[in-house]
Structures are given as C-alpha cells and as structure tokens.
N, CA and C atoms as a LAMMPS dump frame, in Angstrom:
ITEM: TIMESTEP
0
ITEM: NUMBER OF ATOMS
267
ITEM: BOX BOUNDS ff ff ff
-5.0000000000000000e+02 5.0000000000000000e+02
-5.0000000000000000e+02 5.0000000000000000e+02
-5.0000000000000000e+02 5.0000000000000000e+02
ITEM: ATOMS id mol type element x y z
1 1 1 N 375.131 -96.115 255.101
2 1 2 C 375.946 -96.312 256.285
3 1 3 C 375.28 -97.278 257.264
4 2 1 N 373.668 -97.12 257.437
5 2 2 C 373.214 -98.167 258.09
6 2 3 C 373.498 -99.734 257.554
7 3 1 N 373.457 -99.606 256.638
8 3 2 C 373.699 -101.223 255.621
9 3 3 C 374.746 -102.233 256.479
10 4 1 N 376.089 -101.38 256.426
11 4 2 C 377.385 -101.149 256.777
12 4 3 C 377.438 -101.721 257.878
13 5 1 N 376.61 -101.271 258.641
14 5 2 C 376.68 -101.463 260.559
15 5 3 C 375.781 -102.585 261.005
16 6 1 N 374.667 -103.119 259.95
17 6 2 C 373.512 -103.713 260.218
18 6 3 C 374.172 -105.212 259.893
19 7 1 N 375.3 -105.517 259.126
20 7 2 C 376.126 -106.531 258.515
21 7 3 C 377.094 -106.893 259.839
22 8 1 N 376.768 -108.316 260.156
23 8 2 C 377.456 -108.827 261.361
24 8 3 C 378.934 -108.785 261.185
25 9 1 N 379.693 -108.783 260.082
26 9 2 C 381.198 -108.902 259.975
27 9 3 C 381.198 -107.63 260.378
28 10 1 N 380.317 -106.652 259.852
29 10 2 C 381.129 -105.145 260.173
30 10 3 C 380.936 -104.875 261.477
31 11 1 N 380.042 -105.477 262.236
32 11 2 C 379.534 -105.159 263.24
33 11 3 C 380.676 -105.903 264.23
34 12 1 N 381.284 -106.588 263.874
35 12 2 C 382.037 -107.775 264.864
36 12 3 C 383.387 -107.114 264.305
37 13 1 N 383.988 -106.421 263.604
38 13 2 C 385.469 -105.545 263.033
39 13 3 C 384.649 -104.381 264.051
40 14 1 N 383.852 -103.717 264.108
41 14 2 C 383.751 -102.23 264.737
42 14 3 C 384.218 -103.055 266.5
43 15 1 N 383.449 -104.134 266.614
44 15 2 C 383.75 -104.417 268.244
45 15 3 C 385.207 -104.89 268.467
46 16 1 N 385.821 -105.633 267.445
47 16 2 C 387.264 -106.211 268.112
48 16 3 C 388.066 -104.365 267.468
49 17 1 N 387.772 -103.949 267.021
50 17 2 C 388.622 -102.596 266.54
51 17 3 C 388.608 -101.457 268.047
52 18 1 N 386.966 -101.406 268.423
53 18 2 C 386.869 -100.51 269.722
54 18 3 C 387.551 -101.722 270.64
55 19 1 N 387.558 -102.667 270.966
56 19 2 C 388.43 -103.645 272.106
57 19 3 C 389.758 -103.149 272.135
58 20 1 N 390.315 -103.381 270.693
59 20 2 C 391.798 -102.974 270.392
60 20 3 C 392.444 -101.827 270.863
61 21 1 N 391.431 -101.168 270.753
62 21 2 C 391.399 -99.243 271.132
63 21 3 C 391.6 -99.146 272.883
64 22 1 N 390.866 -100.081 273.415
65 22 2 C 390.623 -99.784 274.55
66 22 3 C 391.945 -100.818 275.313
67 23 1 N 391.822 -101.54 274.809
68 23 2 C 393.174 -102.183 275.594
69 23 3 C 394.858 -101.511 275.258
70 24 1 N 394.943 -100.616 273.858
71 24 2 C 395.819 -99.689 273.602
72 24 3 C 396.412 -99.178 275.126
73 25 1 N 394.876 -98.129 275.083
74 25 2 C 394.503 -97.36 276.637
75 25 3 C 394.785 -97.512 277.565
76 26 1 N 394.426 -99.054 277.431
77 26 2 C 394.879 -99.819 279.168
78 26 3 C 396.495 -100.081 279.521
79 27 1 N 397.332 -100.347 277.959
80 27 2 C 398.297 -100.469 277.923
81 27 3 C 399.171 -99.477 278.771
82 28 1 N 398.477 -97.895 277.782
83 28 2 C 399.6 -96.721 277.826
84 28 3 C 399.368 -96.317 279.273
85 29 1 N 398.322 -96.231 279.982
86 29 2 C 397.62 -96.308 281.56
87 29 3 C 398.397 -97.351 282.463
88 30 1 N 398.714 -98.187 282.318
89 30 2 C 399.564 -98.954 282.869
90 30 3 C 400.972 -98.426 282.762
91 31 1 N 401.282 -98.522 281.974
92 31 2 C 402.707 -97.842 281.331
93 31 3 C 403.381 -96.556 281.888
94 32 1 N 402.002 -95.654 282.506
95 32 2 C 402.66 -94.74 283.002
96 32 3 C 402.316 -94.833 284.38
97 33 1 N 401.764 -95.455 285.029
98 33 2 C 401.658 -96.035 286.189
99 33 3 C 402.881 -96.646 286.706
100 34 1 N 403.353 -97.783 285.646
101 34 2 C 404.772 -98.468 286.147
102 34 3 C 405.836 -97.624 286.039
103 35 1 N 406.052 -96.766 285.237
104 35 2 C 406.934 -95.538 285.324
105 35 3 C 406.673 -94.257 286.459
106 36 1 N 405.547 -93.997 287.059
107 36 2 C 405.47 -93.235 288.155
108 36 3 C 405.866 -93.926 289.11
109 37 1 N 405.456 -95.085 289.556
110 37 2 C 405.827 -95.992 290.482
111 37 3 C 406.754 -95.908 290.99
112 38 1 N 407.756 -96.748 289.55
113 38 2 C 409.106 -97.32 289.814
114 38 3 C 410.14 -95.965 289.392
115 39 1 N 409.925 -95.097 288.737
116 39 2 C 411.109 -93.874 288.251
117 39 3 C 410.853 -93.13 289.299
118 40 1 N 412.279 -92.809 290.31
119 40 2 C 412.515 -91.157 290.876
120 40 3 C 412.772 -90.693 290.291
121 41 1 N 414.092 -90.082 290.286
122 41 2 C 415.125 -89.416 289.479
123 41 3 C 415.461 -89.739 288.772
124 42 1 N 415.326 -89.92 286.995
125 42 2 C 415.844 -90.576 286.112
126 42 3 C 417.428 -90.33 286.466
127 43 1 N 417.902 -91.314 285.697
128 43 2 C 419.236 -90.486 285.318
129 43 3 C 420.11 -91.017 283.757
130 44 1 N 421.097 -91.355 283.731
131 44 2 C 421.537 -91.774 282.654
132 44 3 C 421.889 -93.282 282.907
133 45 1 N 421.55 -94.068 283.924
134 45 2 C 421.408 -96.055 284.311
135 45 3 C 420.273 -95.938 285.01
136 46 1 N 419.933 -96.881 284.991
137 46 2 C 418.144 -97.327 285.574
138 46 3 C 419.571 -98.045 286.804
139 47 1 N 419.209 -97.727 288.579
140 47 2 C 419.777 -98.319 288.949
141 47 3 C 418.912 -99.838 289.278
142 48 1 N 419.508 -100.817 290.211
143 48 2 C 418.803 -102.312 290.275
144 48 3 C 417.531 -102.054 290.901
145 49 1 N 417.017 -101.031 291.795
146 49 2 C 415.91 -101.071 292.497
147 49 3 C 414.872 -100.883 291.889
148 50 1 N 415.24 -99.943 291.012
149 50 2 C 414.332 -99.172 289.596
150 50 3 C 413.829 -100.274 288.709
151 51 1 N 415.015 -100.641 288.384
152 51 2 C 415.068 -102.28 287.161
153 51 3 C 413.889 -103.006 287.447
154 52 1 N 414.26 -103.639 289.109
155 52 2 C 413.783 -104.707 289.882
156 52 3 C 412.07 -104.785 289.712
157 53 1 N 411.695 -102.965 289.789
158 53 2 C 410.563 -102.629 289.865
159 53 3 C 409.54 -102.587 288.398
160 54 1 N 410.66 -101.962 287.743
161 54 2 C 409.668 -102.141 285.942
162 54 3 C 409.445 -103.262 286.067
163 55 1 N 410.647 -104.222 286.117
164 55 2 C 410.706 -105.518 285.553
165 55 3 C 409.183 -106.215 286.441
166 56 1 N 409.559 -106.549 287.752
167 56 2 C 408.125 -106.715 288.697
168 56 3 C 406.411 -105.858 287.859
169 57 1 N 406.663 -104.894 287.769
170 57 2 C 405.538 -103.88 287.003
171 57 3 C 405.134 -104.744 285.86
172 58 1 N 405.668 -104.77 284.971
173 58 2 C 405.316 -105.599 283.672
174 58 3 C 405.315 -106.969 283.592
175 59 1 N 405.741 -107.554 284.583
176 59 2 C 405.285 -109.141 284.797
177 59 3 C 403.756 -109.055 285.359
178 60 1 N 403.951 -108.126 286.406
179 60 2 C 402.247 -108.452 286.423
180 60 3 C 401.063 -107.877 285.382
181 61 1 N 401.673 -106.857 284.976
182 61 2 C 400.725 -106.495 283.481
183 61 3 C 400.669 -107.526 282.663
184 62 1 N 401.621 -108.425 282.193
185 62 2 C 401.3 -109.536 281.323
186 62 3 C 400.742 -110.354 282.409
187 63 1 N 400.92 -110.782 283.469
188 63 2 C 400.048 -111.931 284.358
189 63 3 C 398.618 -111.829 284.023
190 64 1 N 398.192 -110.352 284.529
191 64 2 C 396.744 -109.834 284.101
192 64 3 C 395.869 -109.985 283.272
193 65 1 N 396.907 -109.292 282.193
194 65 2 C 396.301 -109.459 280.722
195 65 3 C 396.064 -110.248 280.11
196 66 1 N 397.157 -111.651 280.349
197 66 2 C 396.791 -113.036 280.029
198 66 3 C 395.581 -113.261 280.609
199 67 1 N 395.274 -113.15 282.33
200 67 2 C 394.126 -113.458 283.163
201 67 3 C 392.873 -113.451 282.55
202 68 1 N 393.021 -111.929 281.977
203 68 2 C 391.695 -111.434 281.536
204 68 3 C 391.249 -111.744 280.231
205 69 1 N 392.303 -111.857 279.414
206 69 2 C 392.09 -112.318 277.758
207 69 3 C 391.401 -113.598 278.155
208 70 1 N 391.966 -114.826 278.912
209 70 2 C 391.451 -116.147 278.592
210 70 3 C 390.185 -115.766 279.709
211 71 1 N 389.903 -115.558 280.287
212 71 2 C 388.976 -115.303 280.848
213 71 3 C 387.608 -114.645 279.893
214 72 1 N 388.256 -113.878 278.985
215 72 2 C 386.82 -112.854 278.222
216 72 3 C 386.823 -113.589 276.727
217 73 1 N 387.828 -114.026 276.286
218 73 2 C 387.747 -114.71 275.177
219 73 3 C 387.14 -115.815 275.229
220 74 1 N 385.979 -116.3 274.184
221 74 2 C 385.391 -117.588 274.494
222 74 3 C 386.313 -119.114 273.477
223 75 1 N 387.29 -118.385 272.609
224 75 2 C 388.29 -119.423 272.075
225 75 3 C 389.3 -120.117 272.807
226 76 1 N 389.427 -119.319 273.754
227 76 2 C 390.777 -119.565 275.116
228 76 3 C 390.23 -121.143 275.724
229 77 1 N 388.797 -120.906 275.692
230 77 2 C 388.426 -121.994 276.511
231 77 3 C 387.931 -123.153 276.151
232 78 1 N 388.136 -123.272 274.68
233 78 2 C 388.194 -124.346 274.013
234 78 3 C 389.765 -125.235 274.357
235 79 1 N 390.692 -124.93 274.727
236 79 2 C 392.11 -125.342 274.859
237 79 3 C 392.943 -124.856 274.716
238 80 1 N 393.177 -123.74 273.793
239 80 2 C 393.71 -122.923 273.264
240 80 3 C 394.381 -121.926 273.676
241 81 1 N 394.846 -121.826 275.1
242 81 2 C 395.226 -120.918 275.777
243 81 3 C 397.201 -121.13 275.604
244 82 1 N 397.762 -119.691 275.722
245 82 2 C 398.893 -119.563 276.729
246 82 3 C 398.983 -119.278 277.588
247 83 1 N 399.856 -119.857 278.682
248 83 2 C 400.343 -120.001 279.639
249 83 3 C 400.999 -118.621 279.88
250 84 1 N 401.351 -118.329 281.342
251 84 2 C 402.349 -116.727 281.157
252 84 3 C 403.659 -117.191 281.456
253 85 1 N 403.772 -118.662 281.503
254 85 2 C 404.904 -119.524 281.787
255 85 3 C 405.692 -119.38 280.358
256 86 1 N 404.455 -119.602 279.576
257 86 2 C 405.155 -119.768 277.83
258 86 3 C 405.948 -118.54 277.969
259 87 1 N 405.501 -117.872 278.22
260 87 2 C 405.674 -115.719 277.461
261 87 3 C 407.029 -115.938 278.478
262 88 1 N 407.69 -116.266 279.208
263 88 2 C 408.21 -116.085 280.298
264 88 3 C 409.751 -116.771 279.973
265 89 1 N 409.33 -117.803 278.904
266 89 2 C 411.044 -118.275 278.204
267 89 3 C 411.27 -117.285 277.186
C-alpha cells in the first residue's frame, strides 16, 4: 500500500479525487444556503422574488467558482481560461 501512495500519479489521483470531494461539499453547502436564503414558504410556483433570488444565488456561485478555479489552477494561467461570460450564453 505504501508503493501505491509513494507513486506520483497515485499521489496526484488521491489529490485531484480529495479536491473533487471537497468542492462536491462546497457545492451541496452552497446549495443549501441559496435555498435557505431565497425559499420561504415553498409552494407549488417559485414566485418572481424567489426565482430572482436562486437565479442571483447561483450566478454568483459560478462567478466564484470560476474566480477561484483560475486562480488555484496553474493551467488557467497559461491562457486557457473561461470566461463566466462564456457559461452565461
């Protein structure tokens, strides 16, 4: 098992696998954040204020997340980036 872990591919799959894990986290943490936020009273129509608010909620979760990906990724900054303009058509 040490072999396993001591091998840079495995070692670099265990780190983008725990990343993956943790931004899951950050996802579902957000997710219920923008739903405490923006939900009173459910009901059977999301009325426009509600809408207005997910919709606002999850634009800035992708604003962020873009922020922080090109920011922590060192490929982003070779050129390689999207825009949140792209994600946005």
């Amino acid at each position: 098992m040490s072999e396993a872990l001591q091998d840079p591919s495995m070692h670099r799959f265990v780190e983008m696998e725990t990343q993956r894990q943790r931004f899951q986290q950050l996802i579902h943490n957000l997710t219920d954040k923008c739903w405490d936020i923006c939900m009173g009273n459910p009901g059977q129509k999301l009325d426009s204020r509600t809408e207005n608010c997910m919709v606002n909620c999850v634009e800035r979760f992708i604003d962020t997340t873009n922020y922080v990906v090109n920011r922590l990724d060192p490929s982003s900054q070779s050129g390689s980036t999207t825009s949140s303009s792209d994600l946005s058509e």
